[in-house]
N, C-alpha and C positions, 0 to 999 in steps of 0.2 A: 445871444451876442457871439460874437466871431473873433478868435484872435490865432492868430498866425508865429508860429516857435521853427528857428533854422534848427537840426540836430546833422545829424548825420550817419550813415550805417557803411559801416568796412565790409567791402565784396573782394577776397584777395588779401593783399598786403594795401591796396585802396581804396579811401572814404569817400562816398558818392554821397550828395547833399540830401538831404529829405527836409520837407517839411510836414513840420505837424500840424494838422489845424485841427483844432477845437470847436465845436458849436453845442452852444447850451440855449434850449426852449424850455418854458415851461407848461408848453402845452403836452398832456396827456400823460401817461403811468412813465415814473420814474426809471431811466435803463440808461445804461453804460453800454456803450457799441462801440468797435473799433474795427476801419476798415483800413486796406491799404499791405495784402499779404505779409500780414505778422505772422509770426511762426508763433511755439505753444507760449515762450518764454516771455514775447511780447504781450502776447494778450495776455498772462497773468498779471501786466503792469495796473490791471483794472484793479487786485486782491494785494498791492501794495501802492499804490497811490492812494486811493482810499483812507485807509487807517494812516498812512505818514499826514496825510493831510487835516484829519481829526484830531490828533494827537500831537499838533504846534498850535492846537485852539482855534481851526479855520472851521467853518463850520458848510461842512459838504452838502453843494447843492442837490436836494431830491429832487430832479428835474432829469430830462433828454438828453444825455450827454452824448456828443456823434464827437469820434474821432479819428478822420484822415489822413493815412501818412504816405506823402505823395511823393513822388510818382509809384502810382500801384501798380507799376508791374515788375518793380524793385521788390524782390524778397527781403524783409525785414528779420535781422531776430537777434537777440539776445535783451542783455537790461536796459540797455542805454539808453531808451528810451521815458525810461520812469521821472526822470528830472524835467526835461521839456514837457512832458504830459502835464503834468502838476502843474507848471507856472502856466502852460495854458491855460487849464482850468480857473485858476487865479485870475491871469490878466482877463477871461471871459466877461467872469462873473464881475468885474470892474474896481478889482482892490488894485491892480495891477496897470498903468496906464501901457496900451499896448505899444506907443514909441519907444518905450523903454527897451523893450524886446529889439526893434532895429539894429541888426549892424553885431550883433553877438547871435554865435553856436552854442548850443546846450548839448550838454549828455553826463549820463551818470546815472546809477540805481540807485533803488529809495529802500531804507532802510523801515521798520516799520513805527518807527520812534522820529521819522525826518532827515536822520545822518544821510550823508551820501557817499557811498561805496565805489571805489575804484570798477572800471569798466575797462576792454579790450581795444587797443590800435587807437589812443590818442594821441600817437606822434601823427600816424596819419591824419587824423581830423585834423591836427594843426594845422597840418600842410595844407589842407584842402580849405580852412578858411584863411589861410593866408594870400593860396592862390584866389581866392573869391574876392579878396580886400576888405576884409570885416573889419571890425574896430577890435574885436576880440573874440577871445572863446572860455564859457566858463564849464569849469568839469570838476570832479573831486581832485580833491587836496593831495593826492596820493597821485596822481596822473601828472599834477602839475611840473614836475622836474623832468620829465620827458617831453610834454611838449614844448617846454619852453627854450630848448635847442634851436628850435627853429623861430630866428630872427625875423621881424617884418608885421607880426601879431602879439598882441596883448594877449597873456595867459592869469587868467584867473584862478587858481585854485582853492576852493571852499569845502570847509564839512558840514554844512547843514541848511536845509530848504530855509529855515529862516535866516542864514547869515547871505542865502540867493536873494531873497524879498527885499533885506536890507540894501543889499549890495546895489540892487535896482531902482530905489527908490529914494536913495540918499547919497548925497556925494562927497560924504565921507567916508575914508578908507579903502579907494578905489586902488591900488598898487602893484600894477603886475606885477609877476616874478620874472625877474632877470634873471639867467643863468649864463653865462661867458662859454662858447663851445670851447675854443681849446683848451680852456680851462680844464672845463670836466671831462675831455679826450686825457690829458693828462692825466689828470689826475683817477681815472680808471684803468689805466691802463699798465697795470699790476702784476706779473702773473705772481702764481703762488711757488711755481714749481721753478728749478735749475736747472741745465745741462751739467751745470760741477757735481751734483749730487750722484750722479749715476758712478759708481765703481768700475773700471775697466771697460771693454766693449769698442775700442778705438776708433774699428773699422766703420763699424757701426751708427759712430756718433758723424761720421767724414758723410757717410753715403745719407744720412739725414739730410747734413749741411747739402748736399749737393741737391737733394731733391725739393729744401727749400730754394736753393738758390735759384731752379729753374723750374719748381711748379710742378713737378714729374710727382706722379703718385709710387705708393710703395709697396712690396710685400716683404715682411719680414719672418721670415723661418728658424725656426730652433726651438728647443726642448721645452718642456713645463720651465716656470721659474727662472729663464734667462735672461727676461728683464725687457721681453719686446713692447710689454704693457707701458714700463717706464717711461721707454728711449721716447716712445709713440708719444704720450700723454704731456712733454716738453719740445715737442717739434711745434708747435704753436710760439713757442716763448722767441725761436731764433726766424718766425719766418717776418717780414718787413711789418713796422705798425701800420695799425689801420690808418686810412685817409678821414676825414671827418667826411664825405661821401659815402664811404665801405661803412664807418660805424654806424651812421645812418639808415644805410637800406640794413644794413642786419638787426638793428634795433627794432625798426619797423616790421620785420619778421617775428623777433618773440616777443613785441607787444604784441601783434595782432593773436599769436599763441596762448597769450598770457601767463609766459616763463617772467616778463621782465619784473624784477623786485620793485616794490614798491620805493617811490623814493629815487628810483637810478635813473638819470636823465639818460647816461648813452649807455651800449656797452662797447668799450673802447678796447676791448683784450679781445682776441680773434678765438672764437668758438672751439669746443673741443668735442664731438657726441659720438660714445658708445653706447650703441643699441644694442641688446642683446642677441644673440643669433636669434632667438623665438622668434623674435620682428614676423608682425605681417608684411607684406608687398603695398598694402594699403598705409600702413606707419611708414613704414619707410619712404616711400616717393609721395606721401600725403592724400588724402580722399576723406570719403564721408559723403552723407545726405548730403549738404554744403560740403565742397572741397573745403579742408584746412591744411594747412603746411605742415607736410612730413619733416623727416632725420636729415633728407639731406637740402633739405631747402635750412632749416636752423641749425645747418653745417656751413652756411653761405659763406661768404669769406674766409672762413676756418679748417677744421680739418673735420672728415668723417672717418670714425678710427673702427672698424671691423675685427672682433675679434675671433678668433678660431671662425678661418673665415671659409673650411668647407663643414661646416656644422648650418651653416645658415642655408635656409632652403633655394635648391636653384630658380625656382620662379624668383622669388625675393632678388636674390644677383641678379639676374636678368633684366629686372626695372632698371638698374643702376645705367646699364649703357646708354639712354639718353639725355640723363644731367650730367653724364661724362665728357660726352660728346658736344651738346650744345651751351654747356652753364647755365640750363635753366630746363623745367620741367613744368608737363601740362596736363593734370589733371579733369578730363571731361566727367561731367554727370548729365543726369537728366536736368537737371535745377537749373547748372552750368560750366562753362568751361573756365577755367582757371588757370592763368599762365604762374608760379613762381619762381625766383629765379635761384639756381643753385647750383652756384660754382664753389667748388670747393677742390681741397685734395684729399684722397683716397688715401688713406694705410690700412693697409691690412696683415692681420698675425696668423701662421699655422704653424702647427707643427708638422715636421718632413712626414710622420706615417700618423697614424693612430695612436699607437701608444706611445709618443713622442721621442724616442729615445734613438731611433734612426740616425748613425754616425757617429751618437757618444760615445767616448770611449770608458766614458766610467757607469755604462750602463746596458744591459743588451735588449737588443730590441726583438719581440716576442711577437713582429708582423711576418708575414706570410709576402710573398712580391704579389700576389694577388687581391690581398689586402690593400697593399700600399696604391696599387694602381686605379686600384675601386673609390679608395679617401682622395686623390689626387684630382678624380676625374671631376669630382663632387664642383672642381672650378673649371666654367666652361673658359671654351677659348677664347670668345668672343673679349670676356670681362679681361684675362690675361692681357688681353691686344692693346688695354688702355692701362696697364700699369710697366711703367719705364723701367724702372730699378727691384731687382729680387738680392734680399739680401740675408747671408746667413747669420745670425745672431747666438753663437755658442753658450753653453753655460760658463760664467766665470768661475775661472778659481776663487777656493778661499784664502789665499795670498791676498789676491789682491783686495778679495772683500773688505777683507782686514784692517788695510793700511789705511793710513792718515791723509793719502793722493788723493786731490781733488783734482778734476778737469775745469778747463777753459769756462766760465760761465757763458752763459747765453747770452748775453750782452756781448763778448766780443765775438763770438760767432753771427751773431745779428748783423754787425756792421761789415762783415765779409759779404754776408747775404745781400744785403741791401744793393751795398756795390757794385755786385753783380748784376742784380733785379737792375739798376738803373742804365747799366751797357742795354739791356736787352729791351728796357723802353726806348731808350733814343733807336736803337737797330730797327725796332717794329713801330715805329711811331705812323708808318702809312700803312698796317698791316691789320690793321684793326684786333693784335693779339697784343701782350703783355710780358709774355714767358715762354722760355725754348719747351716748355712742356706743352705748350699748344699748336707747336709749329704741324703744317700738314706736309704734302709730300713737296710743295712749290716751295715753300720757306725753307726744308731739308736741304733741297736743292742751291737754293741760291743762300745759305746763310751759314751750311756746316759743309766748306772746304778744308780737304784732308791735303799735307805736306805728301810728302811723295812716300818714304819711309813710314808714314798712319797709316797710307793707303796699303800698301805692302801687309802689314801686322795685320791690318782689320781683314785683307781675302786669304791669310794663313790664318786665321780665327775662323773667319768661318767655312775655310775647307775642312781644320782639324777637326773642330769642335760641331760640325755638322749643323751652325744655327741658321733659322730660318729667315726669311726676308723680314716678316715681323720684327727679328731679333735684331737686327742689321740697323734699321728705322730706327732702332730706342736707341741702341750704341751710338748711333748720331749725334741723335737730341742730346743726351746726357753727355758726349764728349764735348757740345757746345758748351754746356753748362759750368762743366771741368776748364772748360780755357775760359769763360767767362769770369771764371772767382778768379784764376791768375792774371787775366786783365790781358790775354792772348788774344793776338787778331786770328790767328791761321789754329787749326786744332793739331795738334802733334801726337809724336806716337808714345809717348808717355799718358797724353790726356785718353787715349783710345783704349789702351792697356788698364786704364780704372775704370772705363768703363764698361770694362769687357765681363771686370767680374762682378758688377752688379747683375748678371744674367744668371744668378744663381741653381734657377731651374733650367734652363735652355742649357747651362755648360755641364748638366748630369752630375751635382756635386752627390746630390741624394740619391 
């Protein structure tokens, strides 16, 4: 007999429909075959379907078991196949009326006792039977609050092959899970960290605000211990909340990674990931047998934080300039090509030499100028050409450690941000950009007009200070950014002059 199970297998960040079919004869020697390019993980679903199926008291047919999961020229792999296999086999063998099956998605791994175990990218499957117009989708219990964001399909969420049979066969207790999106956008979107928390660093905390406010990436410079880890690690807090579209596709990223907690419908707080320098090139921009999504694709919407950033090997940098550049990244293999998407902002921390102490005055520094220019080089220029703001971050005093002063919370520097963020939507609303950090040389042009007296300051800056065209380009962008938070149609020469000294390496402070 013959019965037919929708599932579905994640290629990406998306889930492509497969069907399982089953066929059981009982002509000739007993055998378990499975066709339809599974990989190793699929085909062991033969060495746990089996025993979960023995051991809910079904008793497994010693017959021909053929099973294809179509379209075969779709690579298959991982568990999620183990739950549709099984009710195949059932509805085959005819406990199961195969109508029943119509109109609902299966997936989920089989436990060897029957439970079923959370699997990878059911937000996706959502989507993918929602775009299909099924009646629903059933998956483990643990997947259920993430798919069920997505409105338009019935989510079922169960722990165990017999609470699926019953589910199928009786019409009682049928109940989707409802989940409320803004609800749970709300209500996740928490951070843990403050901007008040941080002790002194003023300048610091201003040029954060600025490069949230316009999307500009960062580097930040100064000694062990000055707190670039901190300032970094709360620049998430002040940049605009996510849209329920942003919390969506990033969700859809670390489900399909299998970061997302069990249990969390979205992740509605905007990303934070430091990767070690050790980072391969392959972690970082994502790869593997199957492409899976690197550092800065489940940095999407959030921040990618770099630390001691000429420590990290220059090929590794190097990958970075094209999810720099296009907000998305395309890992090919022999298997396949895989676009994901990965816009983020960049911060990055060094120290000015080696051994960190370059300029302190309560410390001397024990580099050589040949030393220093060897650790400097270590960032090419290429990578420099896409970070807007360099800024120095000194050790604080222990005065100020000390004291009882707390800064601005992130909450009202947020609503500055935001402010901003939304001049520079309506401004590019035919530009297909978002933020003066992605402006090109066209938008420069027609969107960052300098007063007469800006104009003036900015070619005595850069005749003084010797900076280059590159440097010229970023003092633009970022003086938009600077009149954009004071709600400035024209840029002025006050806005020019702060952004003059976010060029901290270009103006040879080190």
């Amino acid at each position: 007999m013959l019965a037919k199970i929708r599932s579905a297998s994640v290629v990406g960040i998306d889930a492509h429909v497969v069907e399982v079919e089953v066929d059981i004869t009982a002509r000739g020697l007993p055998h378990f075959s499975m066709v339809g390019l599974p990989d190793l993980a699929v085909k062991e679903s033969r060495d746990r379907v089996r025993p979960a199926l023995k051991n809910i008291g079904f008793n497994f047919p010693l017959k021909q078991i053929t099973v294809n999961l179509a379209p075969a020229d779709l690579k298959k792999e991982g568990s999620a196949f183990d739950l549709p296999i099984a009710i195949g086999i059932i509805a085959a063998e005819g406990v199961i009326d195969s109508g029943f099956l119509d109109g609902y998605l299966f997936t989920g791994e089989l436990s060897l006792d029957g439970r079923i175990k959370p699997v990878r990218g059911a937000l996706s499957m959502a989507i993918l039977a929602k775009g299909m117009g099924l009646k629903g989708l059933i998956l483990p219990k643990e997947n259920a609050p993430e798919a069920a964001v997505v409105s338009g399909v019935d989510v079922f969420g169960l722990e165990s092959l017999p609470a699926v049979i019953e589910f199928l066969t009786s019409d009682n207790g049928k109940v989707a899970l409802k989940i409320e999106a803004a609800q749970a956008l709300e209500e996740n979107s928490v951070y843990e960290e403050d901007f008040s928390e941080v002790k002194g660093q003023e300048h610091a905390k201003r040029a954060l605000e600025v490069s949230a406010a316009g999307g500009h990436n960062v580097l930040t410079i100064g000694p062990p211990g000055s707190g670039k880890t901190m300032l970094s690690k709360r620049l998430p807090t002040i940049l605009p909340g996510m849209t329920f579209e942003e919390a969506l596709e990033t969700t859809r990223i670390h489900s399909v990674a299998g970061l997302l907690k069990d249990g969390q419908p979205l992740l509605a707080i905007r990303p934070f990931r430091s990767p070690h320098h050790t980072i391969s090139d392959v972690a970082l921009i994502g790869g593997g047998q199957v492409p899976k999504p690197g550092e800065v694709s489940l940095a999407h919407h959030g921040v990618l934080f770099l630390d001691e950033l000429p420590e990290f090997k220059r090929n590794v940098l190097e990958v970075l300039r094209q999810p720099l550049e296009n907000g998305e990244v395309t890992v090919s293999r022999a298997v396949a090509s895989i676009t994901y998407p990965a816009s983020f902002m960049l911060v990055s921390a060094m120290n000015p030499c080696p051994c960190g102490y370059l300029g302190d005055p309560r410390h001397q520094c024990t580099c050589s100028p040949g030393q220093i220019h060897r650790y400097r080089r270590r960032v090419s220029g290429p990578l420099l050409d896409r970070i807007d703001i360099h800024i120095e971050v000194p050790a604080v005093p222990h005065k100020e450690l000390s004291t009882d002063f707390s800064g601005e919370r992130s909450e009202t520097i947020r609503d500055r941000v935001v402010s901003a963020r939304n001049r520079q939507l309506e401004r590019f609303r035919n530009d297909k950009i978002y933020c003066n950090g992605q402006m090109k040389a066209r938008h420069i042009k027609k969107y960052c007009k300098l007063k007469e007296d800006a104009h003036t300051l900015l070619d005595n800056a850069m005749h003084r200070l010797g900076l280059s065209a590159r440097a010229y380009m970023r003092i633009l962008k970022v003086s938009r950014t600077i009149a954009d938070l004071e709600s400035a149609e024209d840029i002025q020469s006050h806005h020019v002059s702060e952004a003059i000294q976010y060029r901290t390496l270009d103006r040879g402070v080190f």
